[in-house]
PADORO-606935 format. One record per residue (C-alpha): residue number from 1; residue in one letter; z, x, y. Coordinates in pm, 1 decimal, decimal comma. Example, Ala and Ser with C-alpha at 12.3 -4.5 7.8 and 13.67 -1.06 7.14 Angstrom:
<atoms>
nr | rest | w | u | v
1 | a | 780,0 | 1230,0 | -450,0
2 | s | 714,0 | 1367,0 | -106,0
</atoms>
This chain:
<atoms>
nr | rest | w | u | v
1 | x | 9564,2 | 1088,4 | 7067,7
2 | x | 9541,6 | 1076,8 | 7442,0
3 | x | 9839,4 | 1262,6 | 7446,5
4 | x | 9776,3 | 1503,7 | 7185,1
5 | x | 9466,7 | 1621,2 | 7393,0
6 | x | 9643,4 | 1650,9 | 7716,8
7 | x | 9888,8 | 1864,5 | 7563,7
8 | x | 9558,9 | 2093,3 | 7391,4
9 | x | 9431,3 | 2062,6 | 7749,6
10 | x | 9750,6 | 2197,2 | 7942,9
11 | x | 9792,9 | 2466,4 | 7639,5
12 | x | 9389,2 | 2625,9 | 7695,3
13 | x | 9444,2 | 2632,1 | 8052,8
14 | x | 9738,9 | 2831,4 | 8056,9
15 | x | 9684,2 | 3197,4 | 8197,3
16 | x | 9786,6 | 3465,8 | 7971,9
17 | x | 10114,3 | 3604,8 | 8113,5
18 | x | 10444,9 | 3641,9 | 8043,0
19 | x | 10517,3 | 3344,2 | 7843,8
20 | x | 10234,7 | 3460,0 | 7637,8
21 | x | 10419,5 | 3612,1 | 7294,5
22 | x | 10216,0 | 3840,7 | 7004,4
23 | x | 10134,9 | 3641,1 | 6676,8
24 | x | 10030,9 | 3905,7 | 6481,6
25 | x | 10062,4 | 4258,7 | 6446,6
26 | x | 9840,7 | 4521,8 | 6226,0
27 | x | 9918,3 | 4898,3 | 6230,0
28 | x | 9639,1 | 5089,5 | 6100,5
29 | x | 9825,6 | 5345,2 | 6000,7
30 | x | 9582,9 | 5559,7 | 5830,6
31 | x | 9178,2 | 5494,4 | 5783,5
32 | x | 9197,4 | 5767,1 | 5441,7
33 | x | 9107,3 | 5587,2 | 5112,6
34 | x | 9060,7 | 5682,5 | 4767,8
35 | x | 8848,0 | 5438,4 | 4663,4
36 | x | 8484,8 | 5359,9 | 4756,8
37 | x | 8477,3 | 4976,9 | 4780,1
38 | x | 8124,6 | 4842,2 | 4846,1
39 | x | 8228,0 | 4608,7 | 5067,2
40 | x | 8420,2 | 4801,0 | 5302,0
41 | x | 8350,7 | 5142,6 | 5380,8
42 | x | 8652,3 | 5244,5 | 5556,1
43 | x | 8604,7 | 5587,7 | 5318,1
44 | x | 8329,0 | 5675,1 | 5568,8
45 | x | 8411,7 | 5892,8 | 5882,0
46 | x | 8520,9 | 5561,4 | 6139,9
47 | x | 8201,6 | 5555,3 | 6390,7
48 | x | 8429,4 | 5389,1 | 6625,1
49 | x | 8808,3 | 5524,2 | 6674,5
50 | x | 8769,0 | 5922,4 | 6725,8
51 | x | 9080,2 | 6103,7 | 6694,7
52 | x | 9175,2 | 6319,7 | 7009,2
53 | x | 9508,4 | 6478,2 | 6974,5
54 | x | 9566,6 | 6382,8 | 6599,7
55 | x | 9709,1 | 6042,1 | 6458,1
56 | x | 10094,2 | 5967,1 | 6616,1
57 | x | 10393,6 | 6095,5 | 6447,1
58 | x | 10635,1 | 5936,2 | 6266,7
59 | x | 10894,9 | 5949,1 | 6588,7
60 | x | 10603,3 | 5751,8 | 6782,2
61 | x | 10512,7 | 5533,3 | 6511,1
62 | x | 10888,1 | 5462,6 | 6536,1
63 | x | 10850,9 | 5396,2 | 6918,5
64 | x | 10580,2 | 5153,4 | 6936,8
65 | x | 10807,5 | 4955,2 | 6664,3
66 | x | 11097,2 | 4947,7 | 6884,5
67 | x | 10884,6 | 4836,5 | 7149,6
68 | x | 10713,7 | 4583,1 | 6962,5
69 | x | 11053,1 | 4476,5 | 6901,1
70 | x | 11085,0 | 4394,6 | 7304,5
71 | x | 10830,4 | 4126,9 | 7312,2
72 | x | 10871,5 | 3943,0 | 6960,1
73 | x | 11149,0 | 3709,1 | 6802,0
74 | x | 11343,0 | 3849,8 | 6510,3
75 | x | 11149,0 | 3802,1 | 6140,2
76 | x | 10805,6 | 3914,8 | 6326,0
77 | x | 10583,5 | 4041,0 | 6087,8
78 | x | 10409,2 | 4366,4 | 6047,4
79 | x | 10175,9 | 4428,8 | 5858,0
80 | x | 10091,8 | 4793,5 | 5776,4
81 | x | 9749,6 | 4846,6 | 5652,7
82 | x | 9434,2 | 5123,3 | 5652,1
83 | x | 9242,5 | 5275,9 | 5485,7
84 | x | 9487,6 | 5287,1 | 5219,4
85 | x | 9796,2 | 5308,2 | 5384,3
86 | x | 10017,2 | 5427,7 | 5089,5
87 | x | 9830,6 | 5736,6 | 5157,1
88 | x | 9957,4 | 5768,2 | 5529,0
89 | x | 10329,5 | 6039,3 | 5450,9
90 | x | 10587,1 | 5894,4 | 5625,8
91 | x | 10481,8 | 5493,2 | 5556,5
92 | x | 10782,8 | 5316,2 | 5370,2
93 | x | 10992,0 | 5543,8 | 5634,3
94 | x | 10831,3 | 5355,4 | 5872,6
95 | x | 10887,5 | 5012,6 | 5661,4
96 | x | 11272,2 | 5076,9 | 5675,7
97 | x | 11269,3 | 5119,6 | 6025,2
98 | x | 11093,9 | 4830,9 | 6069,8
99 | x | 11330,7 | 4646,5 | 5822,4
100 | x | 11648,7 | 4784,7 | 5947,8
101 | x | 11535,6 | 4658,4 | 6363,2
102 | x | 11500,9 | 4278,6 | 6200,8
103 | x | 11098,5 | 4253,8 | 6115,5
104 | x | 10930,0 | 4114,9 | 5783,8
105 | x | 10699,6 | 4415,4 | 5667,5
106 | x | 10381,0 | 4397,0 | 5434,4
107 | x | 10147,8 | 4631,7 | 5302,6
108 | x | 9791,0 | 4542,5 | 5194,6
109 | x | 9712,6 | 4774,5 | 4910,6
110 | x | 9491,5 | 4888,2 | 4637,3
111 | x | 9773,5 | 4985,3 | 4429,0
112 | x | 9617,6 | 5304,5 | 4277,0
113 | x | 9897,6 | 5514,3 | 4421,6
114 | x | 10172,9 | 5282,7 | 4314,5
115 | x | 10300,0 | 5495,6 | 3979,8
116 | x | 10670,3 | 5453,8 | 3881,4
117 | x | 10806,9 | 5643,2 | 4140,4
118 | x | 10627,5 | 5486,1 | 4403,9
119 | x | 10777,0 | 5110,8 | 4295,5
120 | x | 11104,7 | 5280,8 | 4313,8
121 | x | 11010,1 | 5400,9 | 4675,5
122 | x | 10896,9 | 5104,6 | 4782,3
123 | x | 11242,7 | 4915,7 | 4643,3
124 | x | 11436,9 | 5105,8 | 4847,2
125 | x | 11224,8 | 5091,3 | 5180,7
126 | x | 11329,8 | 4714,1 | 5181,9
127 | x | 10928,1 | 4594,3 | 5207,4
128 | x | 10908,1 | 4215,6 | 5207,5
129 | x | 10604,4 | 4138,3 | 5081,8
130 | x | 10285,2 | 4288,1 | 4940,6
131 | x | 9932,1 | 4226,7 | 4895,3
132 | x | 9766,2 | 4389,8 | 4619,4
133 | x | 9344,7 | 4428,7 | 4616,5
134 | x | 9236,3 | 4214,6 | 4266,2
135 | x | 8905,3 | 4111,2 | 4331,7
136 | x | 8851,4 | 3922,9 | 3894,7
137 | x | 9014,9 | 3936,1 | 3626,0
138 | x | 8737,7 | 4110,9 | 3455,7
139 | x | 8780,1 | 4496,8 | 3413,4
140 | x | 8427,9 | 4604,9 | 3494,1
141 | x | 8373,7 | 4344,6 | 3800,9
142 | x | 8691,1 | 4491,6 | 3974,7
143 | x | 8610,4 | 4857,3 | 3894,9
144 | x | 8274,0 | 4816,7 | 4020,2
145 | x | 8317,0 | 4661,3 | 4316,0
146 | x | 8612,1 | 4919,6 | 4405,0
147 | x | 8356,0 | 5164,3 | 4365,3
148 | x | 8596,9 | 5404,0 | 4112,6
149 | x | 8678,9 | 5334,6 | 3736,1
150 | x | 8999,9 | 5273,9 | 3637,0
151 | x | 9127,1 | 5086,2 | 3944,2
152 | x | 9171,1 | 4786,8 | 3744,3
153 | x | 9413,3 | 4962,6 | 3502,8
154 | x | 9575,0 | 5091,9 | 3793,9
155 | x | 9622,6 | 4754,9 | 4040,2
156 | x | 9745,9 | 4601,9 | 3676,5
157 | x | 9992,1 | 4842,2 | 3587,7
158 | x | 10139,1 | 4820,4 | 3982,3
159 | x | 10237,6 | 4455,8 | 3890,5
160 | x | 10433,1 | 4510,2 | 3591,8
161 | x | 10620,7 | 4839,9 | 3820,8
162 | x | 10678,5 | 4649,1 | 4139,5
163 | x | 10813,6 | 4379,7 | 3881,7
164 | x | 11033,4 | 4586,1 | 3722,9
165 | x | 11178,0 | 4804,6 | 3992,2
166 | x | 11125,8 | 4527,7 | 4285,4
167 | x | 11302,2 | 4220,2 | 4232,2
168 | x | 11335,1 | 4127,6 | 4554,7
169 | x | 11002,2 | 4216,0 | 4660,2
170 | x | 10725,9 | 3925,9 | 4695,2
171 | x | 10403,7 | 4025,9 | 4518,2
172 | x | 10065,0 | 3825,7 | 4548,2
173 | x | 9714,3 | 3935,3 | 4482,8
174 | x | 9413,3 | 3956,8 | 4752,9
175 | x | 9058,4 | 3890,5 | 4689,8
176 | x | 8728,2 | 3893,3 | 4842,4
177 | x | 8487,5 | 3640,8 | 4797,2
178 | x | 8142,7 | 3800,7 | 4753,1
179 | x | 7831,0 | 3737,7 | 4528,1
180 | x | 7986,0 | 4004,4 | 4260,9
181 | x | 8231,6 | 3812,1 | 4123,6
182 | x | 8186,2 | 3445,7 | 4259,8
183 | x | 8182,8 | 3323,5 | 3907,2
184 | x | 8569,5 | 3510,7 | 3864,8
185 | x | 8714,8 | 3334,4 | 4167,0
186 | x | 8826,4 | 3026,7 | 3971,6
187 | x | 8940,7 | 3219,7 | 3637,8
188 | x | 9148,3 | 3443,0 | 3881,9
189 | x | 9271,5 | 3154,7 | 4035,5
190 | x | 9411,7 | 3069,6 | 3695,6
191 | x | 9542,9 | 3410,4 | 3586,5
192 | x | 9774,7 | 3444,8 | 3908,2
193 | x | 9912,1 | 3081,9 | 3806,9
194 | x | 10028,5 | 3158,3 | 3473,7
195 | x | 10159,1 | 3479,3 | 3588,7
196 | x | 10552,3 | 3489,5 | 3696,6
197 | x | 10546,4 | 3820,4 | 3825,4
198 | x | 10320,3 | 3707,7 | 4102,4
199 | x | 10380,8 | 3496,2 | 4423,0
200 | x | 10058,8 | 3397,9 | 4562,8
201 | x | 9670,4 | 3413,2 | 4559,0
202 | x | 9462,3 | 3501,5 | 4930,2
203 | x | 9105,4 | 3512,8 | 4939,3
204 | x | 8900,4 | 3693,2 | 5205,0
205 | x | 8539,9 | 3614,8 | 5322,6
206 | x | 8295,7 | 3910,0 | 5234,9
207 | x | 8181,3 | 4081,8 | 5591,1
208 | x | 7988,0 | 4367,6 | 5704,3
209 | x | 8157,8 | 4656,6 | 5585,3
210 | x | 8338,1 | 4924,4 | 5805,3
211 | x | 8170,0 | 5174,4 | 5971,6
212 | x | 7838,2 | 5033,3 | 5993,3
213 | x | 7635,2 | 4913,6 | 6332,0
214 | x | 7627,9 | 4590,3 | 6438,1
215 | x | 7407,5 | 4371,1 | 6260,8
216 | x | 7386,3 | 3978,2 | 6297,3
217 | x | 7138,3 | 4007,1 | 5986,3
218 | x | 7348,3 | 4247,8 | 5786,8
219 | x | 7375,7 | 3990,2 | 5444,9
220 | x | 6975,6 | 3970,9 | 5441,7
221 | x | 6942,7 | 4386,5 | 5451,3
222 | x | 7126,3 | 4642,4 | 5267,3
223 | x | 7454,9 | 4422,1 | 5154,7
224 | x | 7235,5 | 4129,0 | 5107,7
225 | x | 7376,8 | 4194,3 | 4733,4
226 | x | 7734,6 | 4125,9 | 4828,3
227 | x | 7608,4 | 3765,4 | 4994,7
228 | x | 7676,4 | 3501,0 | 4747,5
229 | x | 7436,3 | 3177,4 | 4769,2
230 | x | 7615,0 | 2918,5 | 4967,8
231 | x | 7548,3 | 2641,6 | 4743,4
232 | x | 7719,0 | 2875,3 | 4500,1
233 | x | 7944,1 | 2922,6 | 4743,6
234 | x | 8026,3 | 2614,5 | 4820,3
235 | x | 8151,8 | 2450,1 | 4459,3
236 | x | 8326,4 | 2738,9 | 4412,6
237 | x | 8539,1 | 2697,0 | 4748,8
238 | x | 8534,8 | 2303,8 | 4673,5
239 | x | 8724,7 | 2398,1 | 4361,7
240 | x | 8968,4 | 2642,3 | 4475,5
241 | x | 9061,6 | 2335,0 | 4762,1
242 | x | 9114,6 | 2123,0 | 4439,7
243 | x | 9334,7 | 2379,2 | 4297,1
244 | x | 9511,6 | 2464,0 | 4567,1
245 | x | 9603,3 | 2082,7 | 4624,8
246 | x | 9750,3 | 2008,6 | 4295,6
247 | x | 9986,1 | 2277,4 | 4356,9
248 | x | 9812,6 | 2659,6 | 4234,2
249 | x | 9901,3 | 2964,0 | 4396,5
250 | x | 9638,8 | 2985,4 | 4670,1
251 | x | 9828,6 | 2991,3 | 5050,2
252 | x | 9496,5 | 2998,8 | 5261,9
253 | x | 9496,6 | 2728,1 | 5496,5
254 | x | 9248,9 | 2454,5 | 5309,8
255 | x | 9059,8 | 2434,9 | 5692,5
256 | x | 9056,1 | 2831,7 | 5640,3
257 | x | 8851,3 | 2750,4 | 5268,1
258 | x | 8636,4 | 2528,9 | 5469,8
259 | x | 8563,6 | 2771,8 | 5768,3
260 | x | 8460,7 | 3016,9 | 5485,1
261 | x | 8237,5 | 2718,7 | 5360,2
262 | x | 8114,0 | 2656,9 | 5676,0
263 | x | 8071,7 | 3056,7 | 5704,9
264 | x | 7849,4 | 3121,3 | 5430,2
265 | x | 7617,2 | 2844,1 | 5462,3
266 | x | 7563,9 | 2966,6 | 5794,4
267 | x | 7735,3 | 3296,7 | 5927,5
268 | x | 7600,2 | 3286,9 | 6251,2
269 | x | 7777,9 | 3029,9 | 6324,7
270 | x | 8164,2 | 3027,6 | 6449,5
271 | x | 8323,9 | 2837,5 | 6211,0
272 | x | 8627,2 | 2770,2 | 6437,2
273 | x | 8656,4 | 2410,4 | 6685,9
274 | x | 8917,9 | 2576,0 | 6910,9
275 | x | 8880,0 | 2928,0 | 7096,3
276 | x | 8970,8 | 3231,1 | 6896,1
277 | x | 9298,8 | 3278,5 | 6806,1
278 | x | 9312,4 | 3668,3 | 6837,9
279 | x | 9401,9 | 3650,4 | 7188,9
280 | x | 9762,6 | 3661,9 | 7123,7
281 | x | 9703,6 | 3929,4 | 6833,7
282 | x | 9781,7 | 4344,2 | 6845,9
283 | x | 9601,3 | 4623,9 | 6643,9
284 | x | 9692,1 | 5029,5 | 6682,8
285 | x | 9490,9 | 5218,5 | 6494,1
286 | x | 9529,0 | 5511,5 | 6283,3
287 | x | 9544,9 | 5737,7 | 6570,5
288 | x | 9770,3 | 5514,9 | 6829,2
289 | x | 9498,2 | 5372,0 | 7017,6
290 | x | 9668,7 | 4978,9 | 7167,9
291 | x | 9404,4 | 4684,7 | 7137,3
292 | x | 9421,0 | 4298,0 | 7106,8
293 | x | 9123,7 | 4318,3 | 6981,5
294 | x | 8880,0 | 4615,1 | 6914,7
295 | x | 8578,7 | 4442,2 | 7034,7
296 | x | 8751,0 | 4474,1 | 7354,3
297 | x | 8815,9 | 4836,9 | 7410,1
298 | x | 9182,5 | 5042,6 | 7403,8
299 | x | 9426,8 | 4920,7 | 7645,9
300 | x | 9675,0 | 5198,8 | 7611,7
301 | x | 9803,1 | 5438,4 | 7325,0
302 | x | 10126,3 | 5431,3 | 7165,5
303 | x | 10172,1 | 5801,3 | 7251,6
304 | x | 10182,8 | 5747,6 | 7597,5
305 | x | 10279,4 | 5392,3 | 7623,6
306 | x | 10512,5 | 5142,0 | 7517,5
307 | x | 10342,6 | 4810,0 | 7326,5
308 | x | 10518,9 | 4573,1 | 7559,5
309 | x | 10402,2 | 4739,5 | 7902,6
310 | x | 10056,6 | 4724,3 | 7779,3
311 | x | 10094,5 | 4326,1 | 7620,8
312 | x | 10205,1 | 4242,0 | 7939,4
313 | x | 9920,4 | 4451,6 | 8167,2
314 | x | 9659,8 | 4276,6 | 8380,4
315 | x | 9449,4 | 4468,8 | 8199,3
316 | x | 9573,5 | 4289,7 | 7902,9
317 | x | 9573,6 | 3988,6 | 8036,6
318 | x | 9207,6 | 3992,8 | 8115,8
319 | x | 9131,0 | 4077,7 | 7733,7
320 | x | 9298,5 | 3801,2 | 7615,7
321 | x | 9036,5 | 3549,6 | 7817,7
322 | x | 8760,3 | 3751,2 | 7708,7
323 | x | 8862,8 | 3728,8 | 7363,5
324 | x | 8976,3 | 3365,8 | 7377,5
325 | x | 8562,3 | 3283,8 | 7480,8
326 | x | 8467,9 | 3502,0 | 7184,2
327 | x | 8235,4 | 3340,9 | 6902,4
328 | x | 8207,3 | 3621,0 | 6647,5
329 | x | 8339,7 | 3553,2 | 6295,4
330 | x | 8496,3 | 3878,7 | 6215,0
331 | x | 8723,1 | 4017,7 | 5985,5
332 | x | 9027,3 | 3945,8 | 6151,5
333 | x | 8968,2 | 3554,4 | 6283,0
334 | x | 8837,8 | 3471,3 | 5950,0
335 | x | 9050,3 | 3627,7 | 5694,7
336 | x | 9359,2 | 3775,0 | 5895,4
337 | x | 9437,1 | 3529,2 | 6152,4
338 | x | 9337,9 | 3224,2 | 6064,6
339 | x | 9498,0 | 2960,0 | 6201,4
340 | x | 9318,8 | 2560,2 | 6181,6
341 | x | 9098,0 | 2404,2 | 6484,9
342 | x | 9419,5 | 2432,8 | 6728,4
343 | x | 9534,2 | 2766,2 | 6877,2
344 | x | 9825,7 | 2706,9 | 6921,3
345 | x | 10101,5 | 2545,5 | 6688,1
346 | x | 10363,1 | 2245,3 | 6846,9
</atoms>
């Protein structure tokens, strides 16, 4: 044990630098959605990322992959989100250049777009895996929550395409836990296992939707409908830890369940033991802007600058320890980049 913490120890105390290698990767490639989800919001105008010159082109999106490419070990995964990003022209492009330089891709969708034609599209682009917005099996639940009817038909109907005209592709459903359809979680739970076609179950923590300001007390307010009761909560998450130990679907981290746990009982406190694990984490958003993390502010755009200039910037650098002292349970530590009490894997 003695030695276990020394080695912690040593790891924390490291300075950010050169030896310091990205984790994870999100391009936001577009913040455009079709649907109205109630608990996201990214639909609204973005309050925070205003576009100056226009989003990047596909030749730059291409650039900041081939850069990204300098500072990461073959297999590095990218995941391609929004908005919606099927909705971004140019996207599975981008996902076979990605492919072809070496890199696992994944896109996070809500599957509206995905018709026959797009399955075929997405076959060809050589995507490795994708995540697919299914938030119960009930019709109505799903539809409401997405905030447009039909969407259930729609994310269904994806599956059986992607199946058909994707073998090689691997397909899992995400979800969000919220007080809308905590009573669906564990029926979902057992819809995904009996389904072949699908590879794995993620659940996501509800959070303060997109584009809104800052607000510690945001579940007691206007989305206090979205905030399930954390005794509620709680046997629901117990269960899904049951399930996902004798074997189900589910591939969130069991201390990930409990941090949600932890998270709804009380959300003002950070559910994490170890600093935050974003430090070694890089977002661009829809319009190029560079960040580790965007409570931090830009650090560069991937018009003007190449991703592994700016990873490896003082500027950078001093991010990373402001993030690492960072207590807020966002989006991102919670349901993105979770990793357990450690920061750092041995």
């Amino acid at each position: 044990m003695r030695n276990l913490l020394a080695k912690v120890i040593n790891k924390l105390e490291r300075l950010p630098g050169t030896d310091t290698k990205p984790n994870f990767c999100c391009f936001g490639v577009t913040d455009n959605c079709i649907l109205k989800c109630k608990m996201c919001r990214k639909w609204r105008e973005d309050i925070s990322v205003k576009p100056d010159n226009g989003p990047p082109d596909i030749s730059q999106w291409k650039d900041a992959i081939s850069s990204l490419k300098m500072i990461t070990e073959k297999g590095f995964l990218i995941n391609f989100g929004g908005g919606e990003p099927l909705m971004m022209d140019g996207l599975l492009e981008l996902v076979r250049f990605a492919s072809d330089n070496g890199f696992r891709t994944n896109i996070a969708t809500n599957a509206y777009l995905i018709d026959e034609g797009m399955a075929k599209r997405i076959a060809d682009s050589g995507l490795s895996t994708i995540n697919i917005s299914l938030d119960s099996g009930r019709k109505s639940i799903h539809d409401y929550l997405r905030g447009v009817d039909g969407v259930y038909e729609k994310a269904t109907q994806a599956i059986g395409f992607l199946h058909r005209y994707c073998p090689d592709l691997k397909k899992g459903i995400c979800t969000v836990i919220s007080r809308i359809n905590l009573k669906d979680i564990t029926g979902l739970a057992e819809e995904v296992q009996q389904d072949s076609r699908l590879d794995w179950l993620y659940f996501m923590a509800v959070m303060q939707p997109n584009n809104t300001l800052p607000d510690n007390q945001w579940f007691e307010k206007e989305f206090s409908y979205l905030w399930p009761d954390a005794k509620e909560a709680a046997a629901v998450i117990n269960r899904l830890i049951e399930l996902e130990d004798s074997g189900y679907k589910i591939v969130n981290q069991v201390s990930q369940l409990k941090a949600f746990r932890s998270y709804f009982a009380d959300p003002g406190r950070f559910v994490k033991l170890a600093p935050c694990n974003l430090s070694r984490a890089i977002h661009v958003s829809s319009v190029g802007d560079i960040f580790v993390c965007f409570r931090w502010g830009k650090l560069g755009n991937i018009k003007d600058d190449k991703i592994e200039d700016i990873w490896y910037s003082d500027k950078a650098d001093v991010v990373r320890r402001d993030v690492e002292g960072c207590r807020n349970n966002c989006h991102f530590l919670l349901n993105c980049f979770y990793e357990g009490d450690l920061p750092f894997s041995f």
